[in-house]
C-alpha positions as CSV (number, residue, x, y, z in Angstrom):
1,X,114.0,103.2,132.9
2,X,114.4,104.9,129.9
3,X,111.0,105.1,127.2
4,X,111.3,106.4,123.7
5,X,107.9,107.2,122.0
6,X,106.9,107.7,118.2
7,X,103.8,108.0,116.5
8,X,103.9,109.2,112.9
9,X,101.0,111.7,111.5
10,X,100.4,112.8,115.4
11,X,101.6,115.0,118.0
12,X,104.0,113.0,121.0
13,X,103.6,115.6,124.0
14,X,100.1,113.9,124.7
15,X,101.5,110.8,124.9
16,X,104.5,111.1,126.2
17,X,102.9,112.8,129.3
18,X,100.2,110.4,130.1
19,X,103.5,107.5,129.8
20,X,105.4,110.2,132.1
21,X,102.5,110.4,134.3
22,X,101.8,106.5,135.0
23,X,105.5,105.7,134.8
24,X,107.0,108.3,137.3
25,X,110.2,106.2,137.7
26,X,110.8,106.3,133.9
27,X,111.7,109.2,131.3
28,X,110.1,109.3,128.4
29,X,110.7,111.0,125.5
30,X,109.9,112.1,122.2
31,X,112.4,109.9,119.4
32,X,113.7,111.9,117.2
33,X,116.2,111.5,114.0
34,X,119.4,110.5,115.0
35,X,118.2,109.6,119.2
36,X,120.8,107.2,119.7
37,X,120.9,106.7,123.2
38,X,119.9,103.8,125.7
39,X,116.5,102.6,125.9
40,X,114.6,99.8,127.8
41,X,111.6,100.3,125.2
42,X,109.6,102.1,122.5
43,X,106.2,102.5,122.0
44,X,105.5,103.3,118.4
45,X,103.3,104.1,115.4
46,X,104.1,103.4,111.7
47,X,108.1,103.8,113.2
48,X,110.8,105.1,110.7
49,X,113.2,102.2,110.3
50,X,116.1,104.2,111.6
51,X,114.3,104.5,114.8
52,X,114.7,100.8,115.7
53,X,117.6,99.5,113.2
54,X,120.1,97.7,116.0
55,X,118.0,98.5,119.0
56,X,119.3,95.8,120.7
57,X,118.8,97.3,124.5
58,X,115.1,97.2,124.1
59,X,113.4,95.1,126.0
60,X,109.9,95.2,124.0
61,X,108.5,97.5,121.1
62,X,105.0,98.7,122.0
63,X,103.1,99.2,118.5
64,X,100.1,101.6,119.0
65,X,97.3,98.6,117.5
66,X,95.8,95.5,117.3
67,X,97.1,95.4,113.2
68,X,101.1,94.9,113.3
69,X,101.2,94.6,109.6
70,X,103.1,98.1,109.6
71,X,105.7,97.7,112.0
72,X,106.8,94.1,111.2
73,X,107.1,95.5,107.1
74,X,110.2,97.0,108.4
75,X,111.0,93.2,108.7
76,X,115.1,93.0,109.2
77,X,114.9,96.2,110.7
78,X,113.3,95.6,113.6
79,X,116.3,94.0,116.4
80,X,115.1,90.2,116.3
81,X,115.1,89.5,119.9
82,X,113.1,92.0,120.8
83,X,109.5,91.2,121.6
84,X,106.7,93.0,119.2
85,X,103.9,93.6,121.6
86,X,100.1,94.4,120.1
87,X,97.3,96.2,121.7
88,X,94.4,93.8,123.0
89,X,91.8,95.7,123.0
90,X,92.1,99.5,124.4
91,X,88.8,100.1,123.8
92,X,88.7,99.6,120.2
93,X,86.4,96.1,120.9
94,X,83.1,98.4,121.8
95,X,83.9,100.6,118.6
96,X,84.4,98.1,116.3
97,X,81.3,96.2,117.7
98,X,79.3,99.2,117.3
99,X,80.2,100.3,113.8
100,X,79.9,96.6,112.2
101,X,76.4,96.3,114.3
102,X,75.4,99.3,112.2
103,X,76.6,98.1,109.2
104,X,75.1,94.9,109.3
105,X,71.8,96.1,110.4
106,X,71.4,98.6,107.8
107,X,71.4,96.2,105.4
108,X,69.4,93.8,107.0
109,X,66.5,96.4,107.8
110,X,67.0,97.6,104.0
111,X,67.8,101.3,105.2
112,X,69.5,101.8,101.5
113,X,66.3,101.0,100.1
114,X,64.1,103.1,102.2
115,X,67.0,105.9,101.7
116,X,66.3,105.5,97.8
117,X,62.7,105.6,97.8
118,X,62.6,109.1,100.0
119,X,64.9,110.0,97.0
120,X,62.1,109.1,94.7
121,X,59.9,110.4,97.2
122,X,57.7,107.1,97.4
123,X,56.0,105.5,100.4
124,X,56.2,102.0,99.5
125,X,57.0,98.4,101.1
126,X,60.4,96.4,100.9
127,X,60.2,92.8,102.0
128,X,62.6,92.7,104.8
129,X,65.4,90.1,104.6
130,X,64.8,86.3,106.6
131,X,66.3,86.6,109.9
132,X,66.0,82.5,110.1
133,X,68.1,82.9,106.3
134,X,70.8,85.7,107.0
135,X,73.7,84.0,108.2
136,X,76.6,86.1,109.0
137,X,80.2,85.3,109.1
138,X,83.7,86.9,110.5
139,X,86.9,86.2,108.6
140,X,89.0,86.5,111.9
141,X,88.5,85.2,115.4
142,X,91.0,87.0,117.4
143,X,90.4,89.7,120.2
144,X,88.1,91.8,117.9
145,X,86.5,89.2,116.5
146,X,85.5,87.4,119.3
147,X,83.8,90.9,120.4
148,X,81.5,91.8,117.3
149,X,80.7,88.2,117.6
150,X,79.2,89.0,121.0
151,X,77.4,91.8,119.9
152,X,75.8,90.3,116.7
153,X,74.5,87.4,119.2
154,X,72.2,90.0,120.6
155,X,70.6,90.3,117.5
156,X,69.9,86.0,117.2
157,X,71.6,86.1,113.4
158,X,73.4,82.9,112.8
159,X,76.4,83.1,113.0
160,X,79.4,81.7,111.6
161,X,83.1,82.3,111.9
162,X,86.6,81.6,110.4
163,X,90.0,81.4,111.4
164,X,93.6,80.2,110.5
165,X,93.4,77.5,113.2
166,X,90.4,75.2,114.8
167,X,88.7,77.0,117.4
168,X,85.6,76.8,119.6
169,X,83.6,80.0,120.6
170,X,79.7,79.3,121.7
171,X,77.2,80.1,119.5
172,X,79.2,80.5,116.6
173,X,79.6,77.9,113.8
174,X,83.6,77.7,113.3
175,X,85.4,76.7,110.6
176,X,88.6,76.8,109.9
177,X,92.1,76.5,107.9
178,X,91.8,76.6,104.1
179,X,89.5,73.4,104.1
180,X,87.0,74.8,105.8
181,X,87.1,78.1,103.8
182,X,84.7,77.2,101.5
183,X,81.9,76.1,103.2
184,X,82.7,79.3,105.3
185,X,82.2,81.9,102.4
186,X,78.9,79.9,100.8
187,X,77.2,80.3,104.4
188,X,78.0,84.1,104.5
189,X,75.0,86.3,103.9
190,X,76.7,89.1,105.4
191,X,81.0,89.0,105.4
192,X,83.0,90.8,107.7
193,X,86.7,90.8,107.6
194,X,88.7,91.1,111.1
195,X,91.4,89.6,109.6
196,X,95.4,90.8,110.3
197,X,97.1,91.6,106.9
198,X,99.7,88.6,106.2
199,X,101.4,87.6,103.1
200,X,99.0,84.8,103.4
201,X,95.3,86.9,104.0
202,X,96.7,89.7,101.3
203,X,94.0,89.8,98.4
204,X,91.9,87.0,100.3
205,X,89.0,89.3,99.6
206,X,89.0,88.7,95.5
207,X,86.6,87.2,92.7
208,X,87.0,83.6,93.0
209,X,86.4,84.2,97.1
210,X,83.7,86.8,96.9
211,X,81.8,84.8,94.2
212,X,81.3,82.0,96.5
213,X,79.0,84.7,98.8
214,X,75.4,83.8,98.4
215,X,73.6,86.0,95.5
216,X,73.1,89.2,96.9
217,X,75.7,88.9,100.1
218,X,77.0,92.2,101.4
219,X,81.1,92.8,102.3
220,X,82.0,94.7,105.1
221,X,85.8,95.3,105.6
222,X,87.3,97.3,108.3
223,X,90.6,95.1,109.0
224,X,93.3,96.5,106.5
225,X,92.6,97.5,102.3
226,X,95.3,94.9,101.5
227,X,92.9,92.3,101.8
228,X,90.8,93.4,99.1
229,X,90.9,93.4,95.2
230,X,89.3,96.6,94.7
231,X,88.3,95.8,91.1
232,X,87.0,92.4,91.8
233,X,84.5,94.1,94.1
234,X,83.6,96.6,92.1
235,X,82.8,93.9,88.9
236,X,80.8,92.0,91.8
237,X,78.4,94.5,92.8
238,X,77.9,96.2,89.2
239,X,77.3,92.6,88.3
240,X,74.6,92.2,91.4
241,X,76.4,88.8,92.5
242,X,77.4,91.2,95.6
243,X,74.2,93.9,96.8
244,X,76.7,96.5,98.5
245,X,79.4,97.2,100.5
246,X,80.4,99.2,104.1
247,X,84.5,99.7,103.7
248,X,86.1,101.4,106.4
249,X,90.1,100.7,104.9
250,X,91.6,100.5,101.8
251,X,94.8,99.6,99.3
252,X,95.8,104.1,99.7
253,X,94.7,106.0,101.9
254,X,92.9,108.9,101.6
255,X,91.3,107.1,98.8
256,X,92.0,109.4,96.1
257,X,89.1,111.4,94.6
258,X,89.1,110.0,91.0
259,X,88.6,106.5,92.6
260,X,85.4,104.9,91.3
261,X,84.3,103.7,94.7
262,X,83.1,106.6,95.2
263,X,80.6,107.0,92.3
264,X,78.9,103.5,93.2
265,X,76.1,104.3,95.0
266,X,76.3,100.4,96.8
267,X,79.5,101.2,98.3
268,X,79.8,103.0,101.4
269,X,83.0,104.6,102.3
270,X,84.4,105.8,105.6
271,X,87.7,107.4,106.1
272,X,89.6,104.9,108.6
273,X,87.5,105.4,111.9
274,X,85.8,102.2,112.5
275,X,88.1,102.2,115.7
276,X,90.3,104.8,117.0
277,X,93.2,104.2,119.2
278,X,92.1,105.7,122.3
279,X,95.4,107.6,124.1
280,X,93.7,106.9,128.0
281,X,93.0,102.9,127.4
282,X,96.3,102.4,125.7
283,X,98.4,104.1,128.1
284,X,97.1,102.2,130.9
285,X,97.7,98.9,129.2
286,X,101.2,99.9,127.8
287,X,102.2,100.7,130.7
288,X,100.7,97.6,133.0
289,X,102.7,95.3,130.5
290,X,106.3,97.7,131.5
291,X,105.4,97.2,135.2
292,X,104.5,93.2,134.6
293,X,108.0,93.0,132.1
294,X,109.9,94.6,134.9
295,X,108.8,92.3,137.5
296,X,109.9,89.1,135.1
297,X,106.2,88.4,134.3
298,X,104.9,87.1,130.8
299,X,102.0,89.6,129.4
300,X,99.5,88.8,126.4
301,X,99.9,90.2,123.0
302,X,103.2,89.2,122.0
303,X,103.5,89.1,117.9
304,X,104.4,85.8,116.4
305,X,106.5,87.4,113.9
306,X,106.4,84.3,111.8
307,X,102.7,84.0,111.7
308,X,102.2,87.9,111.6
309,X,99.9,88.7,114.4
């Protein structure tokens, strides 16, 4: 069995060895420009197209994340009957649960205003937010979304969510499909996108969407910066119809330094690190699905190229 790895921006010796190590009757090895040779299947990140162009032997391409909006951009590159495979989980579930928990709860507990007044160095009350009132809803109910669901439970906010097609997940309020999009976003206190980047979720997150957020809602986005107009944002919260923002993505990355994002004191910025692809979790599932493929078993996350995700 023959394994060619790529990840671009990081190092392959890592990975290739943990592969090596939990496929013993495979080689793996680094791909490099102008590999060539046979290969039963690639595990990649952000692949150059020359890497896969007329990889018909492969049996599956492994992409290193639940978002496949980068590897299925190389569009008629990529051999078309050759299964796309996406991470479940691999640990990036807990992470993304943590870091949305925080986000959501330092705006309900009105940390930014506390933060301020220590500025100002005042000891004074802030009337905290109406639990019974703060409804919060997830664009997205797949893998991911289903898990900071779960951990918002805990915290006995209503919750709402929304996805491309009807689903039913306890506890939640679902809506769904463009019809129910509305009603969605006007029950939203507190918007999270979890969202994969289509052609049809690209710039979702704009001014006629945003303003029907209740006065004073707060956007958290930590799917992909496609899915938000960055100016229609920025209008919303110097207008006050949005109170803030946690973004953990956006439209280029590093966001440059002359970006005015970064001089709006209601925005919070992180670099990309809501959740890390963790090498140990992802090399165990990887390679689970190779020993399932080669025994003529189906396996979960298998891209629907024409839906995107």
């Amino acid at each position: 069995m023959e394994i060619l790895f790529h990840a671009t921006g990081g190092k392959p010796e890592p990975w290739v060895a943990d592969l090596q190590a939990l496929l013993p009757e495979a080689r793996v090895r680094a791909w490099t420009e102008g590999d060539d040779a046979p290969a039963d299947y690639a595990v990649v990140w952000q692949p150059p197209r020359a890497m896969l162009e007329k990889r018909a032997d492969l049996k599956a391409i492994f992409n290193l994340g639940a978002g496949v909006d980068g590897i299925l951009a190389l569009a008629d590159a990529l051999p078309a009957q050759v299964p796309v495979v996406r991470l479940d989980d691999a640990g990036m579930g807990l992470q993304m649960a943590e870091y949305v928990s925080h986000a959501v709860l330092h705006y309900f507990r009105r940390f930014d205003a506390f933060a301020q007044s220590q500025r100002e160095g005042r000891w004074r009350f802030i009337k905290p937010h109406d639990r019974r009132e703060f409804s919060v809803g997830i664009l997205g109910l797949g893998v991911l979304g289903n898990r900071v669901a779960h951990a918002l439970q805990e915290f006995e906010f209503p919750l709402h969510g929304w996805s491309r097609s009807a689903k039913q997940v306890e506890g939640i309020v679902c809506h769904a499909g463009e019809a129910g999009l509305d009603a969605f976003l006007r029950a939203s206190k507190v918007l999270i996108c979890l969202l994969p980047l289509t052609e049809e979720t690209r710039g979702i997150l704009n001014r006629s969407t945003l303003e029907k957020l209740p006065q004073g809602a707060y956007l958290i986005n930590v799917a992909r910066g496609g899915h938000l107009v960055e100016e229609d944002l920025l209008a919303l919260v110097q207008s006050g119809h949005i109170a803030g923002a946690t973004l953990d993505v956006f439209r280029q990355e590093p966001l440059p330094a002359e970006h005015p994002f970064w001089s709006e004191p209601r925005i919070t910025i992180t670099p990309h690190v809501a959740a890390a692809t963790l090498r140990g979790d992802s090399v165990r599932q990887i390679a689970g699905k190779i020993r399932q493929l080669q025994r003529g078993e189906a396996i979960a996350g298998v891209v629907d190229r024409t839906k995107g995700y």
